[in-house]
C-alpha positions as CSV (number, residue, x, y, z in Angstrom):
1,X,20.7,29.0,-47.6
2,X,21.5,27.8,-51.1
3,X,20.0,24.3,-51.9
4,X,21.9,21.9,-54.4
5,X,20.2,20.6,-56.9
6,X,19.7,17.2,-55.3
7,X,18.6,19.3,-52.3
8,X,15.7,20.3,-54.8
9,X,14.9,17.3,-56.3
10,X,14.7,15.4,-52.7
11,X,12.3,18.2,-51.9
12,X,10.1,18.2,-54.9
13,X,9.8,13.8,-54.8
14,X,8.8,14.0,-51.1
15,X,6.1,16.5,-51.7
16,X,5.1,14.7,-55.1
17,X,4.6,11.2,-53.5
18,X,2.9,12.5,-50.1
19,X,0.6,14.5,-51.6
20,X,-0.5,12.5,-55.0
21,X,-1.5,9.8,-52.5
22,X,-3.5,12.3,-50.6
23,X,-5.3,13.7,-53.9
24,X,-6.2,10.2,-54.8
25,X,-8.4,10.3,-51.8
26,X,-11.0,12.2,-50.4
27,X,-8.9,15.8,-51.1
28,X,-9.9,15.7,-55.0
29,X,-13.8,14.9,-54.6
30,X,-13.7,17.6,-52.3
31,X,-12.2,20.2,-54.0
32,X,-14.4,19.3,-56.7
33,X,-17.4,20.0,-54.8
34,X,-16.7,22.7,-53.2
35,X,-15.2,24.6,-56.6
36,X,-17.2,23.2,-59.1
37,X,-19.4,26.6,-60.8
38,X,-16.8,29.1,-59.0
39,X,-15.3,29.6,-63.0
40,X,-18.7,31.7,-63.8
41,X,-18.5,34.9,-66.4
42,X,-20.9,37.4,-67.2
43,X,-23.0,36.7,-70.7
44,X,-25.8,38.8,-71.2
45,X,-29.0,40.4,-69.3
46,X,-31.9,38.6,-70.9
47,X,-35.7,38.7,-70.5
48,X,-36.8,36.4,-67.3
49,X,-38.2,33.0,-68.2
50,X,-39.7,30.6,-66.0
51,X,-37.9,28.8,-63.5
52,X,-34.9,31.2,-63.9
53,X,-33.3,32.0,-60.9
54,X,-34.5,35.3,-59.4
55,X,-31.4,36.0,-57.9
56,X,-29.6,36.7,-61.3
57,X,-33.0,39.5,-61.6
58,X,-31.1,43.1,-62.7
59,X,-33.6,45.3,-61.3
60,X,-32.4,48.7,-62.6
61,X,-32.7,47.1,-65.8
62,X,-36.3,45.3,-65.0
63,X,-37.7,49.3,-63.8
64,X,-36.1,50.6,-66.6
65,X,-37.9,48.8,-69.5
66,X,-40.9,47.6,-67.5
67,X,-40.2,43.7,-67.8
68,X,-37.9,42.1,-65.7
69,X,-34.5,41.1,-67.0
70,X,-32.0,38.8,-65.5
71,X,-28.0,38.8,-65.7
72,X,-27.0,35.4,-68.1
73,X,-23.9,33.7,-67.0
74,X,-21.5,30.7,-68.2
75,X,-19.8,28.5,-66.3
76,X,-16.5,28.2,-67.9
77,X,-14.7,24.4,-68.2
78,X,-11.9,25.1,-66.0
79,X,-10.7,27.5,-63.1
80,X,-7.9,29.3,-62.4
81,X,-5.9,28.4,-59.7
82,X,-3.2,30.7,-57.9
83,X,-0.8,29.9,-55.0
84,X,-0.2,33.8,-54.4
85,X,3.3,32.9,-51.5
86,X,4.5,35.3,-48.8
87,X,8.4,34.8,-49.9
88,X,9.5,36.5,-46.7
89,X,12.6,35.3,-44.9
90,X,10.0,34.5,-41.6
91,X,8.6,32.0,-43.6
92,X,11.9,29.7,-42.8
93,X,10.8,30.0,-39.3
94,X,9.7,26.7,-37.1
95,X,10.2,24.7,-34.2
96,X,10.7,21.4,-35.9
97,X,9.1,22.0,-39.4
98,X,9.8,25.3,-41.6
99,X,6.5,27.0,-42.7
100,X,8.0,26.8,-46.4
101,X,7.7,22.9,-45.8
102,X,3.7,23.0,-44.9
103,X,3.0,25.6,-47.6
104,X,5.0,23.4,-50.3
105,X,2.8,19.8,-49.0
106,X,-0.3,22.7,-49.4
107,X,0.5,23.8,-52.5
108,X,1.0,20.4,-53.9
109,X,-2.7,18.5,-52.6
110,X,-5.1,22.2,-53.6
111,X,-2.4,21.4,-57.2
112,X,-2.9,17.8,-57.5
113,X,-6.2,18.8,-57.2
114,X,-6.2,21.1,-59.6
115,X,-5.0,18.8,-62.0
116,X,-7.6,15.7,-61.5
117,X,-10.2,18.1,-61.8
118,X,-8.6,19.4,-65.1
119,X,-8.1,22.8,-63.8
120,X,-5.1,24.7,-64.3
121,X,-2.4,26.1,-61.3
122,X,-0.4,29.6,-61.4
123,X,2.3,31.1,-59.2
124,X,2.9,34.6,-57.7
125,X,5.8,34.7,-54.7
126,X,6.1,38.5,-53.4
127,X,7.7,39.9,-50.4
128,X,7.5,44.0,-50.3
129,X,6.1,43.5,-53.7
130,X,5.9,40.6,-56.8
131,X,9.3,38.8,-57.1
132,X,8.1,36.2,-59.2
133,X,5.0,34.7,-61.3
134,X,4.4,31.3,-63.3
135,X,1.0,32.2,-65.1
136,X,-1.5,29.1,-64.9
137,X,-1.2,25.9,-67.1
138,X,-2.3,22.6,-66.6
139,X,-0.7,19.5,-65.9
140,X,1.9,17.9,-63.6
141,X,4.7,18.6,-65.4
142,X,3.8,22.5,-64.9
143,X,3.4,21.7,-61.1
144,X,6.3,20.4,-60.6
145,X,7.7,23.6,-62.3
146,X,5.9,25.4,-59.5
147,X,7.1,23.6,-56.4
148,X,10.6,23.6,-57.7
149,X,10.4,27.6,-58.3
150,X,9.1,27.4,-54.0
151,X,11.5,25.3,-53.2
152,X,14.3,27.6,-55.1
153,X,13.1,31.0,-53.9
154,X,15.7,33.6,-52.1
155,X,14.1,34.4,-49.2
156,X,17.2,35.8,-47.3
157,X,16.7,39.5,-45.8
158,X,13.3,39.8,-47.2
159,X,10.7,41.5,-45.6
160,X,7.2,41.3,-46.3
161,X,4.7,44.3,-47.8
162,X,0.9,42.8,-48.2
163,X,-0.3,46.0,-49.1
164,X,1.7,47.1,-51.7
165,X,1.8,43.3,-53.1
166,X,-1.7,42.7,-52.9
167,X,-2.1,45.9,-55.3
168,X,0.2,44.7,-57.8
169,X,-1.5,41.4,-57.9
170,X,-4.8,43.0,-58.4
171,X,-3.4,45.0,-61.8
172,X,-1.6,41.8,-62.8
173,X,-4.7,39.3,-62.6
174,X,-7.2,39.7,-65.4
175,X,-8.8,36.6,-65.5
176,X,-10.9,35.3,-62.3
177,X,-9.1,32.7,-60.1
178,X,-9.2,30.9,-57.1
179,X,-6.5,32.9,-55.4
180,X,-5.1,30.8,-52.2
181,X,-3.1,33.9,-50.6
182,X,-0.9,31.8,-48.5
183,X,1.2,33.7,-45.7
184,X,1.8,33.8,-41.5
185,X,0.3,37.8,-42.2
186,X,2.9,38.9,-39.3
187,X,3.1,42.1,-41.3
188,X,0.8,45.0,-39.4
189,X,0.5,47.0,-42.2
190,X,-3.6,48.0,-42.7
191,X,-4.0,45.9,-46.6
192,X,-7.5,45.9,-46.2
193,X,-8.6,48.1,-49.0
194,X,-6.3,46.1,-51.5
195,X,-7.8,42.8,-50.3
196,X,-11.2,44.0,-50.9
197,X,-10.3,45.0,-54.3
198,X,-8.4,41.8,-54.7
199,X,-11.8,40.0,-53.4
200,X,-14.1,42.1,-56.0
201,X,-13.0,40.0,-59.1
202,X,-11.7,37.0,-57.2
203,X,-12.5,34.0,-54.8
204,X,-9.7,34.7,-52.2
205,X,-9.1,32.2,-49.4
206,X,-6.7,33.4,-46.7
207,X,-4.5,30.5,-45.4
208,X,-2.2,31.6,-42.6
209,X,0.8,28.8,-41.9
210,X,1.9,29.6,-38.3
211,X,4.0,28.3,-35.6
212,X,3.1,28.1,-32.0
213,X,6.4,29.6,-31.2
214,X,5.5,32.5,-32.6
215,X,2.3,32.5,-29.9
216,X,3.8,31.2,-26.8
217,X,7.3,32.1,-26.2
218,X,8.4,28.8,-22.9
219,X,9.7,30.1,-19.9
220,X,13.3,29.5,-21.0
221,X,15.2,32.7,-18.8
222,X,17.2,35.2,-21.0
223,X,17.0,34.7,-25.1
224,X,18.2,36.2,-27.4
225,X,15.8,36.9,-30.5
226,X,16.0,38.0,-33.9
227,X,13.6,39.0,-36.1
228,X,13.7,36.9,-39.2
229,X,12.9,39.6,-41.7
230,X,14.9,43.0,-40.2
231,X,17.4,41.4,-39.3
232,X,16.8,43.3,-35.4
233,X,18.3,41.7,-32.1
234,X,16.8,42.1,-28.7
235,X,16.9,40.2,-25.3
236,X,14.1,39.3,-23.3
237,X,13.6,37.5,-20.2
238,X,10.8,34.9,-20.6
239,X,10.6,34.7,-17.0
240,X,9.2,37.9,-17.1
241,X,5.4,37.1,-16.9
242,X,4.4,41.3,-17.4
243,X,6.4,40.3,-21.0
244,X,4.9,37.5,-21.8
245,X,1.0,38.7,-21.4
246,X,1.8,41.7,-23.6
247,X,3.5,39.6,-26.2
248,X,0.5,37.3,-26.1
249,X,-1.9,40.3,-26.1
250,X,-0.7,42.1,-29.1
251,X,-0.3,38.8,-31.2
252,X,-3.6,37.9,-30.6
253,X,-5.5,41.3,-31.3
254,X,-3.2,41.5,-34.2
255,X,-4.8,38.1,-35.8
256,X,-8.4,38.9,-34.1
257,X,-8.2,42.2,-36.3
258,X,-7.0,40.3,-39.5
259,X,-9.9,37.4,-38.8
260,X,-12.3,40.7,-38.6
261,X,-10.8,41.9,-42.0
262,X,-11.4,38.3,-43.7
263,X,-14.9,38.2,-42.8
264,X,-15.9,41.5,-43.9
265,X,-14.7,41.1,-46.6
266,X,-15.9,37.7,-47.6
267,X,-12.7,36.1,-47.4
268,X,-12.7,31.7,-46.2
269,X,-9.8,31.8,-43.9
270,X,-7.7,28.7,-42.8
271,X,-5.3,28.4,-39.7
272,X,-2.7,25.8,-40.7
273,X,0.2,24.7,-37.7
274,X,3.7,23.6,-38.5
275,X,2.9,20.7,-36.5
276,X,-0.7,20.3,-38.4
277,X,-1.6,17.8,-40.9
278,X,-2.4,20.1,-43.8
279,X,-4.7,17.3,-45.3
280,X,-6.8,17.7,-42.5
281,X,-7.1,20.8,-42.5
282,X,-8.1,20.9,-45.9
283,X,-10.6,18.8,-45.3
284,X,-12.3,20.7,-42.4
285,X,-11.9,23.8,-44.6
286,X,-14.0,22.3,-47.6
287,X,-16.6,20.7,-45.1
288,X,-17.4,24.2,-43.7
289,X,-17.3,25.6,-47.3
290,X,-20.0,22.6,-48.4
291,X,-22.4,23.8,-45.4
292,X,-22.2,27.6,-46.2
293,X,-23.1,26.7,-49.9
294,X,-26.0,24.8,-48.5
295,X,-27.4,27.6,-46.6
């Protein structure tokens, strides 16, 4: 569907007022805290001093020259933030909200953000591979450049290749950044290796927008379905509760393995409903984050 430019602009105000009230809140201290020292860069290895902390010790270089040595870092002024989007024509699926709607209202509070703290916000879309990329700036102006470039996207017959995209956006980012990968991950592809590349040079945070039509088909008799990104037809009987327990079998060892790939590889992830509050959300995201960093 091909939005008019007042379409656009509706979009982009609605987002812009709900979210810049949000930020002013609790959203900004919080991302603040929970980001603050993530823009750290190697300096130099040193000679340990007192009070230096001994996890930074390089011990192949301390056994080497028989003194022990430490790894120097800097904390740089500002991060990095990238909103890497799954562009995919599922992602204009929902019961009463499109996924594209939550990940715009996302992309503008973790933006806003961004922006109080003085940080800088980026854009990648990709479907089976990078369509588009805004590299990082500052300011508001440069956000709303961002959500409008969302809001504007083609998504018709596009399918969705994590794997391949993930390894393109691995060659393309030089610099480390927050990378919010932001998708409903319904491909089944194995991406695993790229995202542990990905999550070598990067803080990655996984946030999967999903509805709960996509997990519980109602008992509704004979539908007709279609899958948003191939474009394939098939009827089903929802009646049919032998159906129904497979389809809700294989959806959820498909996201139990993708949860398993997250955590081995170090990776926050964060569930977001089309009928969730993102803010909230957020919120319980960073307060888990905050005890982690405690520990």
């Amino acid at each position: 569907m091909t939005l008019t430019t007042k379409d656009v602009i509706r979009k982009i105000r609605k987002v812009d007022l709900k979210t810049g009230l949000l930020v002013d809140g609790i959203i900004s201290g919080n991302y603040h805290s929970v980001f603050k020292g993530e823009g750290i860069e190697f300096s130099e290895i040193r000679e340990y001093k007192l009070g230096d902390d001994v996890r930074n010790i390089d011990w192949k270089v301390s056994a080497r020259m028989n003194k022990t040595y430490i790894k120097s870092f800097i904390e740089e002024r500002d991060l990095r933030v990238l909103f890497v989007v799954d562009n995919s024509s599922s992602s204009l699926f929902g019961n009463t909200i499109e996924k594209k709607d939550k990940i715009l209202e996302l992309i503008g509070l973790l933006g806003y953000s961004a922006i109080r703290n003085n940080d800088s916000n980026g854009l990648i879309l990709f479907g089976e591979g990078i369509e588009d990329y805004i590299p990082p700036r500052k300011g508001r102006k440069h956000l709303l450049k961002i959500l409008s470039r969302t809001i504007q996207s083609d998504t018709e017959s596009k399918r969705t290749n994590i794997k391949e995209s993930l390894g393109q956006i691995s060659r393309l980012l030089k610099r480390k950044s927050i990378v919010f990968l932001i998708s409903d991950f319904l491909d089944k592809t194995d991406f695993n290796k790229e995202l542990r590349l990905l999550r070598k040079k990067h803080d990655v945070i996984a946030v999967r927008i999903y509805d709960m039509r996509e997990l519980n088909i109602p008992k509704i008799g004979m539908i007709e379905l279609e899958d948003e990104e191939t474009g394939e037809r098939i009827i089903i009987d929802t009646d049919d509760e032998g159906f129904l327990e497979r389809y809700e079998k294989t959806i959820s060892d498909h996201f139990s393995r993708l949860s398993s790939s997250f955590k081995k590889n170090r990776i926050e992830e964060l569930s977001i409903s089309t009928e969730e509050d993102v803010a909230n959300a957020l919120n319980k995201m960073f307060s888990l984050r905050k005890k982690k960093m405690v520990i």
